[in-house]
N, C-alpha and C positions, 0 to 999 in steps of 0.2 A: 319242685323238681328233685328226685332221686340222687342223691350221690354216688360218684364211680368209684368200687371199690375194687382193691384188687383179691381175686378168688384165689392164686393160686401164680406162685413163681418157679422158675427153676431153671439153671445153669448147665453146661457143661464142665470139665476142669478147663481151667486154663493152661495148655501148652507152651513151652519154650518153642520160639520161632526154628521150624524144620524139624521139630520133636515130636512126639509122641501121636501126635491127630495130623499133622502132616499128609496121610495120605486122603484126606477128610478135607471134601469141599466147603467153603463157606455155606450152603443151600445144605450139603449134610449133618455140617454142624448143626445146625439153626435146628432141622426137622429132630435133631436129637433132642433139642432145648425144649421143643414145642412138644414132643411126645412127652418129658417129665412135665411138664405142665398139667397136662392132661391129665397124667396118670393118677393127680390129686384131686381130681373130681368124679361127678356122676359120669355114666358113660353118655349120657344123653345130652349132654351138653353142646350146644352146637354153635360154629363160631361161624359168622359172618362175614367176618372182614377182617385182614389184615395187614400190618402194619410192621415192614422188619427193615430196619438198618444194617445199611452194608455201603464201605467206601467205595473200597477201590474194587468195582466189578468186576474190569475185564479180563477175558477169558474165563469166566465162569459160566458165561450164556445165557437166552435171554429172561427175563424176568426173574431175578434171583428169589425175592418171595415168593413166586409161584412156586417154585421149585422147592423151595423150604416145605412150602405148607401141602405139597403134594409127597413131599416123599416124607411128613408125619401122618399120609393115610387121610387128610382133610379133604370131603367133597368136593367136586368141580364148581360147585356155586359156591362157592370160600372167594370173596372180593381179597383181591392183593394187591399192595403198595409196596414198594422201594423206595425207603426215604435215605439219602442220604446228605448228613448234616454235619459232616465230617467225624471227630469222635465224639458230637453229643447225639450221633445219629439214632441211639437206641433210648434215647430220653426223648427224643424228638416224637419218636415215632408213636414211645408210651401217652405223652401230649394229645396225638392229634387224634389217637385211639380213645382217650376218655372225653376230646371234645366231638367225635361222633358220635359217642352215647349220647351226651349232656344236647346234642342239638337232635335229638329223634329218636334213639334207640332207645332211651327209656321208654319209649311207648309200645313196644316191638320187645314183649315177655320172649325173654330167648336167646335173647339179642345179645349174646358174647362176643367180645374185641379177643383177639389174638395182637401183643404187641412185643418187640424186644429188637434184640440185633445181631449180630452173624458177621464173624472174620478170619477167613485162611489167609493170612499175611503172608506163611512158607508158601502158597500156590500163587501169589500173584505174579505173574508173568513179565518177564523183560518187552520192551518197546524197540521197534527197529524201523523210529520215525523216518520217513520219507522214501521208504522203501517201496511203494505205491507206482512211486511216480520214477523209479529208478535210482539208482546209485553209479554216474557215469565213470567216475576215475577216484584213486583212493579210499581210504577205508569207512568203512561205515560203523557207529556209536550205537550202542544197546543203550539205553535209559532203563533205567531200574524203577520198574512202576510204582513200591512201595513207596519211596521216595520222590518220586517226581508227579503222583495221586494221593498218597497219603501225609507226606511227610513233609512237605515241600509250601513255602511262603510266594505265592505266585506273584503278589505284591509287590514285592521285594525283593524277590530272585535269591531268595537265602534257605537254607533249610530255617526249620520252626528252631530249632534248637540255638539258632543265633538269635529267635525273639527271648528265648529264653535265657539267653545271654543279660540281653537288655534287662531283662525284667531284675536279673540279682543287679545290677549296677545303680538301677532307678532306687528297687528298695532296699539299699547295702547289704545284700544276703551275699557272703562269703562261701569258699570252696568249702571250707571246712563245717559252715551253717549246714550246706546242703548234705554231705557227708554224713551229718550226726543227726540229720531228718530222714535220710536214707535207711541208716543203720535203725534207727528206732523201728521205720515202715514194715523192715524185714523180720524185726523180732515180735511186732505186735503180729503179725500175717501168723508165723510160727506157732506162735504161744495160742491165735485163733485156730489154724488147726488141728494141733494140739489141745485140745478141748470139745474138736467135732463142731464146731457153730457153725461150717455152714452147710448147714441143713438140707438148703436149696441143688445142690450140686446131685445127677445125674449120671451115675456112669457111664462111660460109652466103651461097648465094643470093637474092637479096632480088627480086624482081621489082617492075619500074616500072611507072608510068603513060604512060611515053612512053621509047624508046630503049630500048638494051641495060639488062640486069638488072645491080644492084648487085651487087659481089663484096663485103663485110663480113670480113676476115680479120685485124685486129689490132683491139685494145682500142682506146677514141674519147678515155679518159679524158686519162692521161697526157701525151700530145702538145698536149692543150689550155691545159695551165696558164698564169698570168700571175704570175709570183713577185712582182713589183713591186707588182702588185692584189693580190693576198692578203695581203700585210702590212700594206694600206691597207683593208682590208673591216670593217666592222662587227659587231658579235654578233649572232648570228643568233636568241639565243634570251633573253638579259637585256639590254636595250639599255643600262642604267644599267651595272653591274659586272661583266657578261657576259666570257670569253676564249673562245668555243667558236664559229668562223665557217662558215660555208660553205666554207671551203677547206678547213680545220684539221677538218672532219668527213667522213666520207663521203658521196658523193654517190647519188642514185637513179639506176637504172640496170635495164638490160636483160639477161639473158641464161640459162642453163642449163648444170649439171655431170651426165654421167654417167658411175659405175663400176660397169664388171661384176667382181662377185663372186665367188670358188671355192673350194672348198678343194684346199688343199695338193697332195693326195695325187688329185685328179680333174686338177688342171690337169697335174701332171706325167705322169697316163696318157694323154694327149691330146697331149704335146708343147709345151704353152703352157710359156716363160717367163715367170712372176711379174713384175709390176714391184714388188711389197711384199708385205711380211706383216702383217697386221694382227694386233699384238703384244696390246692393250688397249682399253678406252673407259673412257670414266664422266661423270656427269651429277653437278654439285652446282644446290642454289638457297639463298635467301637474301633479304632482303627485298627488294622491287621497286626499290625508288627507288634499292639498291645492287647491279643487275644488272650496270653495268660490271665490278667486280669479282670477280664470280662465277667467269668465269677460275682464279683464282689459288686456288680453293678444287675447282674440275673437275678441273686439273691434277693434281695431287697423287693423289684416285683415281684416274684413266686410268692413272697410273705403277705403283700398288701393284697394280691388275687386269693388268698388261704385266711386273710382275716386276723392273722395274728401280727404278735410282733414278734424282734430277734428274741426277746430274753425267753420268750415261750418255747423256741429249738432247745431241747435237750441236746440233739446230739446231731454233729455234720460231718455227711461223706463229701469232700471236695478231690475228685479225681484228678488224681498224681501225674499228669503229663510227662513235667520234674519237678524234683523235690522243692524247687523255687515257685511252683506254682501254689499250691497249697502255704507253702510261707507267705509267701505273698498278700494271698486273698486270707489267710489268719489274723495276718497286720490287717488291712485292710476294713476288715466286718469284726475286728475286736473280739477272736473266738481266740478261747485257751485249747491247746495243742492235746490237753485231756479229754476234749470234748469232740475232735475232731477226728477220723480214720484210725479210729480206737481198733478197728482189727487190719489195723493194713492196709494200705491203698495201689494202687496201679504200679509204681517203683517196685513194691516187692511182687504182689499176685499179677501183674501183666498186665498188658493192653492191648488186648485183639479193637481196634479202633471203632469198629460199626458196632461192638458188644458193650463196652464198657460204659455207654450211656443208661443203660437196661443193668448191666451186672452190680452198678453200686447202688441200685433203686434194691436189691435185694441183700446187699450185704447190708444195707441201712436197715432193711428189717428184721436183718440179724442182729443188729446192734440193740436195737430196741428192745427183741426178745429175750437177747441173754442182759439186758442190763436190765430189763423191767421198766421202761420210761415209755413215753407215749407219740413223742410228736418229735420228728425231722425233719431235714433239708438235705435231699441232694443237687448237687453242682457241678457242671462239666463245662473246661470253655472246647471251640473247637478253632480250629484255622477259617480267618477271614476276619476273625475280629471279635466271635460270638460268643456265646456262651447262654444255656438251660439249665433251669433250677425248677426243682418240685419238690413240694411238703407233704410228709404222708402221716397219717394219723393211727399208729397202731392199734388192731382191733380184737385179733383173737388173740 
């Protein structure tokens, strides 16, 4: 059987929540993502099926991949999924995109996956539950969908940010731990693009209300920080005992990843050089309120389904929820902090949530390219308890 490689990745920037892509749906995001995709292959390349991660839908309309993959100019026989796996939704999605290869599509020359993920976090819409069925006397509650869809511990009735409470008290990670893992995330992000690595990234056109069109072509995050404010911010989520701030966590954000799919043995009849191989995956879960963790229990399968062991990982993207989470799962799987989110993770570049499962599947093969090493692991847990990991085999 043929192995799934990937042909061809590529991002949007990532926007500051109500920033710069703002007026850009998640479905517009995405088609922007999928059109750099493309634009690094043959034109004849035809994709079959796909597969995009998006959380929190509503008000977006109905089938957000359809909509993605129609407004990148994709035929009407383009098969589309909506997966949503909360933030490993675009890892999820790259999964189950390469186990439809591996289960038929290698046989079916042609047969390209479109996979990745898509998030306007600034568009998602206020809720005015029960308003259906009336509101008889007194005032009626907006619910804030990003939070009460995205962000939110249903389990438990607590925002995520109080699991992540938990998780510094379990593995004695301090205010000030998280702080100086923060500060580090923002200056490796910098120093990455400051150097141009990532490669993958897509400009997008933004059109005005007045004047020439916005050009949007690097990440909003990074370049914003205030190091001197964030050692001075408060908790954001236990005011009393709290370490877990709005800097020290990731922030909400805008944007979309997509990778086309192949196997092996089609891209090499075609002339494409591989940028990877996609060696493994696997999914672990575990109780909700210890979804940070889940991580360090995904790992471990992805490796024994990829054939390898841990000391074979050169190098590991573990997606920054908060800064306690990546500590955590470092303790954890016994990884040194050199070898891990070497250019920055979700704390400083953002976390549009349906993207950020797809987006560190490509900064990891950034990492690989400008360090010249061969074999990774990405890792994302999400709300519920879960968490996906995949090992890619650098190739071109």
């Amino acid at each position: 059987m043929s192995s799934v490689v990937i042909a061809s990745i590529a991002r949007t920037p990532i926007a500051k929540f109500c920033g710069s892509l703002s007026s850009l749906s998640a479905p517009a995001l995405g088609a922007e993502a999928i059109k750099g995709a493309l634009a690094n292959l043959p034109p004849d390349i035809i994709i079959r099926e796909a597969y995009l991660g998006n959380v929190v839908s509503a008000g977006i309309g109905q089938a957000p991949a359809r909509q993605a993959v129609k407004g990148a100019g994709l035929p009407d026989s383009t098969i589309c999924t909506t997966v949503n796996k909360v933030c490993a939704s675009g890892m999820k999605a790259t999964m189950l995109a390469a186990q439809t290869l591996l289960c038929g599509g290698s046989s079916q020359p042609g047969y390209a996956m479109l996979a990745g993920g898509m998030e306007s976090m600034s568009n998602v819409p206020h809720y005015l539950q029960g308003s259906r069925s009336g509101t008889s006397l007194g005032h009626a509650k907006l619910i804030d969908g990003v939070i009460h869809d995205g962000l939110w511990d249903s389990y438990g009735d607590q925002h995520m940010g109080m699991c992540g409470e938990k998780c510094a008290a379990d593995y004695g990670f301090s205010r000030e731990d998280q702080d100086a893992y923060a500060i580090e995330s923002y200056k490796r992000a910098q120093a990455a693009i400051e150097a141009g690595v990532f490669t993958e990234i897509t400009p997008i056109t933004v059109p005005q209300r007045k004047g020439d069109a916005l050009i949007v072509d690097h990440d909003e995050e990074p370049g914003s920080i205030n190091f001197d404010k964030l050692l001075k911010l408060k908790p954001a989520f236990d005011s009393k005992n709290g370490t877990i701030t709005a800097a020290n966590a990731s922030s909400l954000n805008d944007g979309a990843a997509a990778l086309i799919l192949m196997t092996e043995q089609d891209a090499k009849d075609r002339g494409i050089a591989p940028l990877a191989r996609i060696l493994g995956f696997g999914d672990a879960e575990q109780q909700p309120v210890d979804f940070t963790t889940a991580p360090s229990l995904a790992v471990p399968v992805a490796l024994k389904h990829a054939g390898v062991e841990s000391s074979d990982i050169e190098y590991h993207e573990i997606n920054e929820a908060f800064s306690v989470v990546a500590l955590a799962n470092m303790k954890l799987l016994g990884l040194s902090h050199d070898r891990v989110n070497v250019f920055g993770g979700a704390v400083a570049l953002g976390h549009p949530i349906g993207m950020s499962g797809a987006r560190i599947i490509g900064t990891l093969l950034a990492v690989l390219r400008s360090k010249d090493a061969t074999l990774g692991c990405a890792s994302i847990c999400n709300g519920g308890g879960g968490a996906s990991a995949i090992v890619i085999e650098r190739m071109n």
